[in-house]
N, CA, C and O atoms as CSV, one atom per row, in Angstrom:
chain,resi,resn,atom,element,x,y,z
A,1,UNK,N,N,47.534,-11.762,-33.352
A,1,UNK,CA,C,48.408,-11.246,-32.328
A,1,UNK,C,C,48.594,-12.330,-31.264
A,1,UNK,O,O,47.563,-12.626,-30.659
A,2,UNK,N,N,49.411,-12.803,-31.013
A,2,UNK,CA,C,49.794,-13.545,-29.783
A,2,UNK,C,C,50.216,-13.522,-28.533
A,2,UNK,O,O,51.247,-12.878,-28.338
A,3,UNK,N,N,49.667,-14.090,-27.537
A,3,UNK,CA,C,48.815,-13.615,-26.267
A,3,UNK,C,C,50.756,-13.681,-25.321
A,3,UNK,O,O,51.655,-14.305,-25.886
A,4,UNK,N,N,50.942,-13.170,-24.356
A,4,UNK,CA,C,52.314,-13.450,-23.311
A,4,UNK,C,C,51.647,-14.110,-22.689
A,4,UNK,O,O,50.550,-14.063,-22.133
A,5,UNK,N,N,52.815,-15.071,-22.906
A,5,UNK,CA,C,52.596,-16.266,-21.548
A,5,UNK,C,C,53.313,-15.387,-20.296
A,5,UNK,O,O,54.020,-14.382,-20.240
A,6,UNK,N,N,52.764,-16.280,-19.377
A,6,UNK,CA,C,52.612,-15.781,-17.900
A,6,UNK,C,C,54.032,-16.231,-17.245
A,6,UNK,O,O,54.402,-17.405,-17.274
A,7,UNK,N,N,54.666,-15.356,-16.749
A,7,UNK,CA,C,55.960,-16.028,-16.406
A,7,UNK,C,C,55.969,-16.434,-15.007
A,7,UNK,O,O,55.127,-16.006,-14.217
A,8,UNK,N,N,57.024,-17.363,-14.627
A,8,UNK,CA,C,56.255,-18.018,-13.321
A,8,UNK,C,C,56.918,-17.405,-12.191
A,8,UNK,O,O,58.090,-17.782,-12.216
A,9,UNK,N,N,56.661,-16.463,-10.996
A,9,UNK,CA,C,57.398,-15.981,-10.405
A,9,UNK,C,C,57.932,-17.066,-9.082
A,9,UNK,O,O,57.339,-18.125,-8.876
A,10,UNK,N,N,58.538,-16.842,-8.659
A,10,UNK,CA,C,59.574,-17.150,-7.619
A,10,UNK,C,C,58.687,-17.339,-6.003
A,10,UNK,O,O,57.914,-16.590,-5.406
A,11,UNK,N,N,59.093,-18.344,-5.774
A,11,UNK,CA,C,58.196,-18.095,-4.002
A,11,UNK,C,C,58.834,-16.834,-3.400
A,11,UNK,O,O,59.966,-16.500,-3.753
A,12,UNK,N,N,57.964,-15.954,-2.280
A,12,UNK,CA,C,58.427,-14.894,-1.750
A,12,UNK,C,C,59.662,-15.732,-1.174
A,12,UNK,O,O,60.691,-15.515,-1.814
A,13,UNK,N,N,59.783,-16.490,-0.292
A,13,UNK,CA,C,60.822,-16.718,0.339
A,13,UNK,C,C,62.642,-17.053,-0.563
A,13,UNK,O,O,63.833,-17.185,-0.283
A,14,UNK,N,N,61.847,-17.045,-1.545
A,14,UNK,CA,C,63.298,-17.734,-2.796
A,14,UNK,C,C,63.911,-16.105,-3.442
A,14,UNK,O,O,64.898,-15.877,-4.141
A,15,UNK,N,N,63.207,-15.466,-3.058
A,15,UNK,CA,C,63.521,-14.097,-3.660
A,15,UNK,C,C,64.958,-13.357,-2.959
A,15,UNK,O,O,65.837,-12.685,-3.499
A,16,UNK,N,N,64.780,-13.786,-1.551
A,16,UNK,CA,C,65.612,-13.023,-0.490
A,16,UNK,C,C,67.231,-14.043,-0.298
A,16,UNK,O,O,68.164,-13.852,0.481
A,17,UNK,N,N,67.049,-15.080,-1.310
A,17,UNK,CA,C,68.190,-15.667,-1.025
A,17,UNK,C,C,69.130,-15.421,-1.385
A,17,UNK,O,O,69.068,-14.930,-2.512
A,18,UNK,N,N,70.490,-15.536,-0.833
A,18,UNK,CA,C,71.310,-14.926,-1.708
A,18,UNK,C,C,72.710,-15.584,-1.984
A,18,UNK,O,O,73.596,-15.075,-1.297
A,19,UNK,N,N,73.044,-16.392,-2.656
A,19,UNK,CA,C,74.353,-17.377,-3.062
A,19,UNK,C,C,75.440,-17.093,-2.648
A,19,UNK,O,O,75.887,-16.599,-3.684
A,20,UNK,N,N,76.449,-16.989,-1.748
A,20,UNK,CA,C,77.832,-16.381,-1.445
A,20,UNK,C,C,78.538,-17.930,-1.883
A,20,UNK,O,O,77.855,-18.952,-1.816
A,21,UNK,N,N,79.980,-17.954,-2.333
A,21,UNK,CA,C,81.002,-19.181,-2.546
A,21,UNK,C,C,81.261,-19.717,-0.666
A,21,UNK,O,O,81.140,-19.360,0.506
A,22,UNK,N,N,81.617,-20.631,-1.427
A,22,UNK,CA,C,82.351,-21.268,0.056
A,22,UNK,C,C,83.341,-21.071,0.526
A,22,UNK,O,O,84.190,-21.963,0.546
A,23,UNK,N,N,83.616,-19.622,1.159
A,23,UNK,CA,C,85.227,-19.311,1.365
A,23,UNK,C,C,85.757,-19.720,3.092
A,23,UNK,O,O,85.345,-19.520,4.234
A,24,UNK,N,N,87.116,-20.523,2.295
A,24,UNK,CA,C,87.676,-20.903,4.006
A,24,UNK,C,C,87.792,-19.565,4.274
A,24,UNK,O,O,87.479,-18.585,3.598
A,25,UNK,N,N,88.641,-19.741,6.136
A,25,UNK,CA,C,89.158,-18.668,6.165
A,25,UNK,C,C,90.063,-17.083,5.643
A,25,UNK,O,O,90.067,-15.853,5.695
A,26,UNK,N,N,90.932,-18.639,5.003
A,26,UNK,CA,C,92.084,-17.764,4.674
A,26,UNK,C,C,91.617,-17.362,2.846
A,26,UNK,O,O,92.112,-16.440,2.196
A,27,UNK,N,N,90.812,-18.112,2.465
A,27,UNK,CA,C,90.514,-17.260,0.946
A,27,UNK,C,C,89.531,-15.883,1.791
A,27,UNK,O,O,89.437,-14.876,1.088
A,28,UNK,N,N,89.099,-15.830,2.658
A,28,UNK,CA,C,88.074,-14.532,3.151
A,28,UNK,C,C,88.988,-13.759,3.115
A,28,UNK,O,O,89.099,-12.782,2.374
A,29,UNK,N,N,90.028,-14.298,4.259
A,29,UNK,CA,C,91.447,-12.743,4.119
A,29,UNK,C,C,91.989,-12.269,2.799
A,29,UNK,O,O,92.308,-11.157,2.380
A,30,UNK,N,N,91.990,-13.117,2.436
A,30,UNK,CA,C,92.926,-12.723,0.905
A,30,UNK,C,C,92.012,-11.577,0.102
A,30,UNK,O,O,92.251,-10.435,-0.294
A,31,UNK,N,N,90.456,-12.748,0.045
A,31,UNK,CA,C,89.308,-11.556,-0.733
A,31,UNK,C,C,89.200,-10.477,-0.174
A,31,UNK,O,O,89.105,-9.539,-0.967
A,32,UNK,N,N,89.163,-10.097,1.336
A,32,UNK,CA,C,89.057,-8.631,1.804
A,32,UNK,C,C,90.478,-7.798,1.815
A,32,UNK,O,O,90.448,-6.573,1.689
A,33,UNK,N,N,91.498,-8.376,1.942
A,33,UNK,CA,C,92.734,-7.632,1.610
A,33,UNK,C,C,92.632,-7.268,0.346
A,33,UNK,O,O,92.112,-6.157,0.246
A,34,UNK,N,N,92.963,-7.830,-0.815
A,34,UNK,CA,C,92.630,-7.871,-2.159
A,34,UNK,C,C,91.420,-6.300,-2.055
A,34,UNK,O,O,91.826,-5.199,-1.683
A,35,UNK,N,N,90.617,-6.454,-2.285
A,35,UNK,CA,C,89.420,-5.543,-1.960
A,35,UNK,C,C,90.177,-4.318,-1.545
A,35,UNK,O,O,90.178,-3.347,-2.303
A,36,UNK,N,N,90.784,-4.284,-0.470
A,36,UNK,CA,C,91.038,-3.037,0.039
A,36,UNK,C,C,91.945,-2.391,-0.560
A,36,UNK,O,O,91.808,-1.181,-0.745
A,37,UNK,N,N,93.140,-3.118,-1.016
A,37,UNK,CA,C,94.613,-2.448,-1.458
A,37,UNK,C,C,93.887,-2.042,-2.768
A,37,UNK,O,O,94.515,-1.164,-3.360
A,38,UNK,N,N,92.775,-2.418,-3.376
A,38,UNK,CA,C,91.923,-2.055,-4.413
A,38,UNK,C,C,91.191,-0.046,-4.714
A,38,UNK,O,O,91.194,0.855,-5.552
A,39,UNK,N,N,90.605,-0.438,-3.113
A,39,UNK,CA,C,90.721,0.904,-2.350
A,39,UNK,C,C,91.273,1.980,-1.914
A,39,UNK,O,O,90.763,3.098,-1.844
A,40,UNK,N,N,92.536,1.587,-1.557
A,40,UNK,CA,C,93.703,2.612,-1.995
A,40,UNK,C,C,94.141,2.138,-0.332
A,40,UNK,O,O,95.085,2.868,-0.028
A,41,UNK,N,N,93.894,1.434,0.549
A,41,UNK,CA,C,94.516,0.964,1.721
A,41,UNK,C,C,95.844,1.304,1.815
A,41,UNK,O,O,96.543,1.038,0.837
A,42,UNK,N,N,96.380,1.861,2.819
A,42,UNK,CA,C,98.301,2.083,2.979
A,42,UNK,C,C,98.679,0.615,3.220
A,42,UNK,O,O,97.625,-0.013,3.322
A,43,UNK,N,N,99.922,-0.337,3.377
A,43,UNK,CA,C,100.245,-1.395,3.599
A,43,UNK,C,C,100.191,-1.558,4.816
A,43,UNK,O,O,99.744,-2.617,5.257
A,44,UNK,N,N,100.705,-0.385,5.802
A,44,UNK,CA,C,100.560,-0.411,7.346
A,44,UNK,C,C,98.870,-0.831,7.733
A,44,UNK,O,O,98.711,-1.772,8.511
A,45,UNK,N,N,97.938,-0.290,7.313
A,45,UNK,CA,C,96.621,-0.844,7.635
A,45,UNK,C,C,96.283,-2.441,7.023
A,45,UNK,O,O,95.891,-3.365,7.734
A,46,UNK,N,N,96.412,-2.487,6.250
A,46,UNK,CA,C,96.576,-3.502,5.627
A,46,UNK,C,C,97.014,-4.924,6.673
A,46,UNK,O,O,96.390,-5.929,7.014
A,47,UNK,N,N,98.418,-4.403,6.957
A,47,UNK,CA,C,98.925,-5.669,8.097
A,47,UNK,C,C,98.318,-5.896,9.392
A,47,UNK,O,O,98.272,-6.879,10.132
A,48,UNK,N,N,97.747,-4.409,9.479
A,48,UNK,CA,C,97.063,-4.557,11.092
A,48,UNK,C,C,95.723,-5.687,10.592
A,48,UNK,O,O,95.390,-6.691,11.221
A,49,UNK,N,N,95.219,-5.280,9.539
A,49,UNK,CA,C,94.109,-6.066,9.005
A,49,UNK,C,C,94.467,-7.447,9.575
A,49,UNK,O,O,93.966,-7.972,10.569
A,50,UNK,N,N,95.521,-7.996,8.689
A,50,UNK,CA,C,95.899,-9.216,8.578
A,50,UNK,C,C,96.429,-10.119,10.108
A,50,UNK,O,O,96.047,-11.276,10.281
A,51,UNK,N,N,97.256,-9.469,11.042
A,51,UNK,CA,C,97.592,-9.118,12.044
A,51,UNK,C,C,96.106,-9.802,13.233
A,51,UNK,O,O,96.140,-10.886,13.816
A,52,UNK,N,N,95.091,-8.899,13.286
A,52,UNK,CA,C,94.162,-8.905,13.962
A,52,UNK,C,C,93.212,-9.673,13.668
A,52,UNK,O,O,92.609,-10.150,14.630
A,53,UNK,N,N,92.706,-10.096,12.141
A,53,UNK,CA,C,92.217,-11.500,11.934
A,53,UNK,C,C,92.896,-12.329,12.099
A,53,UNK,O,O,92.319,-13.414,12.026
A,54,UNK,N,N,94.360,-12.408,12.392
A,54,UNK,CA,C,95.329,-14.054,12.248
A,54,UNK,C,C,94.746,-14.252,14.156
A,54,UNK,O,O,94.534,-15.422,14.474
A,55,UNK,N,N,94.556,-13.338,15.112
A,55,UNK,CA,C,94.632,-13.237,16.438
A,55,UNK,C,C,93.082,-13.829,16.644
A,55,UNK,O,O,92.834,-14.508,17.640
A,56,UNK,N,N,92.046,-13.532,15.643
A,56,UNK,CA,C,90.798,-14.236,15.520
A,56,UNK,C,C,90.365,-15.144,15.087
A,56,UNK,O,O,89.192,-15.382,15.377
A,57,UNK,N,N,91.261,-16.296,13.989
A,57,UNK,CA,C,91.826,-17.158,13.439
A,57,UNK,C,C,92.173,-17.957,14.512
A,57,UNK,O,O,91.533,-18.975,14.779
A,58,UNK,N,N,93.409,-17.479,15.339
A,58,UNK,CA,C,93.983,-18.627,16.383
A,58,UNK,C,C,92.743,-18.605,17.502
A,58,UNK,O,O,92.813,-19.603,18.219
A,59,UNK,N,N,91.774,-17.844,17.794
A,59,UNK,CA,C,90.518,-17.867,18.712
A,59,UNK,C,C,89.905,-19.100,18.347
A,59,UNK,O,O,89.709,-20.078,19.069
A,60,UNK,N,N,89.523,-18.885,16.703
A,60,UNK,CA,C,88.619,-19.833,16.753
A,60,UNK,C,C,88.973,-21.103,16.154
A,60,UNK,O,O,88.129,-21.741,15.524
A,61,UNK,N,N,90.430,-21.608,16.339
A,61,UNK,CA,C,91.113,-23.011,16.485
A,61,UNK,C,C,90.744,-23.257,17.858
A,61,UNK,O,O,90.086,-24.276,18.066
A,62,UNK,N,N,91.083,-22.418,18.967
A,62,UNK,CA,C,91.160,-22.742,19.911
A,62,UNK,C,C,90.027,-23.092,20.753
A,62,UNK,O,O,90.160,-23.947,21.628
A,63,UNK,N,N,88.567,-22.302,20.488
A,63,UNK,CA,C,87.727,-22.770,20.713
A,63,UNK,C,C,86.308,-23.123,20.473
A,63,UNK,O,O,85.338,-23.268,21.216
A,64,UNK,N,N,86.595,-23.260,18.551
A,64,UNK,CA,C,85.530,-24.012,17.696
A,64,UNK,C,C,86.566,-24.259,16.806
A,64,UNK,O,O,86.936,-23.236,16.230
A,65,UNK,N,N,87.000,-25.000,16.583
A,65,UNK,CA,C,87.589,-26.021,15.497
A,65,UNK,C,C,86.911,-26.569,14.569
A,65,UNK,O,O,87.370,-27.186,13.608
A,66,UNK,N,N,85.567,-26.325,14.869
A,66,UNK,CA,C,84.757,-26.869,13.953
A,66,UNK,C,C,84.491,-26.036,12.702
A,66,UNK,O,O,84.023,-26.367,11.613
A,67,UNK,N,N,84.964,-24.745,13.210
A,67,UNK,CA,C,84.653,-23.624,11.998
A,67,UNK,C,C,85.552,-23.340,11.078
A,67,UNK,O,O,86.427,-22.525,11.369
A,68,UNK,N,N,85.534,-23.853,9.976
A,68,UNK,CA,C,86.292,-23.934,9.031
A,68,UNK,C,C,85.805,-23.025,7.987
A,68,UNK,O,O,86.687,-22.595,7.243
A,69,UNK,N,N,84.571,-22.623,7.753
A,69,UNK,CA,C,84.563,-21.483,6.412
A,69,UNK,C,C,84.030,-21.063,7.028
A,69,UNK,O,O,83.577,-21.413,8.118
A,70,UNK,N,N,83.922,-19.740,6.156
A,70,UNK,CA,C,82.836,-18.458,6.623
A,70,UNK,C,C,81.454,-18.199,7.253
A,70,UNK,O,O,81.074,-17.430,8.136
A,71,UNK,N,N,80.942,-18.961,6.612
A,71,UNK,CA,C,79.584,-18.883,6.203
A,71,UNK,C,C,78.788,-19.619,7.737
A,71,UNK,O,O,77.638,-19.678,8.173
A,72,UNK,N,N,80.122,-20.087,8.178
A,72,UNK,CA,C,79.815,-20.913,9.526
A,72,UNK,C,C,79.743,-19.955,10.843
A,72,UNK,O,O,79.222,-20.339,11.890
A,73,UNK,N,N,80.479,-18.323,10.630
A,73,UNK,CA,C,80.390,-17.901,11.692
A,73,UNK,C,C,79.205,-16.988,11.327
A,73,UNK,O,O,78.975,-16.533,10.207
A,74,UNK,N,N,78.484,-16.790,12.459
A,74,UNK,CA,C,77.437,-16.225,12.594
A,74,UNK,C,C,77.201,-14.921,13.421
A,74,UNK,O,O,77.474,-15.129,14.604
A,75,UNK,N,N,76.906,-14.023,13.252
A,75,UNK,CA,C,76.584,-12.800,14.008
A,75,UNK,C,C,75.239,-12.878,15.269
A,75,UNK,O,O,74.032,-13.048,15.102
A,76,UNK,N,N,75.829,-12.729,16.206
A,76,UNK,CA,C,74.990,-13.153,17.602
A,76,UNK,C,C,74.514,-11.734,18.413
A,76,UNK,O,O,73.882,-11.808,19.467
């Protein structure tokens, strides 16, 4: 009979990580629009969507330019 090898687990800290793509801005809008009209979204919500991130978009040209993908803004 032959014995199981021992499989090698993961550091605790490698467990909690979690891979997202590198989405600019505007692929984020597309993926959460996309998503929603998926959902059954009316088009009128939809534009306000689009509408009110373009107004958070021109924010953060105006004062971080540096933030170019997602993954860059952070919850404070």
């Amino acid at each position: 009979m032959a014995l199981k090898k021992r499989e090698r687990r993961a550091p605790v800290g490698a467990r909690d990580v979690k891979l997202f793509p590198e989405l600019t801005l505007e692929q984020a809008l597309d993926f959460v629009t996309n998503a929603k009209k998926v959902e059954g979204l009316r088009e009128s919500t939809l534009k306000d969507y689009t509408k009110h991130y373009g107004y958070f978009v021109k924010w953060l040209e105006e004062f971080h330019p540096d933030i170019t993908l997602i993954k860059l803004i952070q919850k404070t």
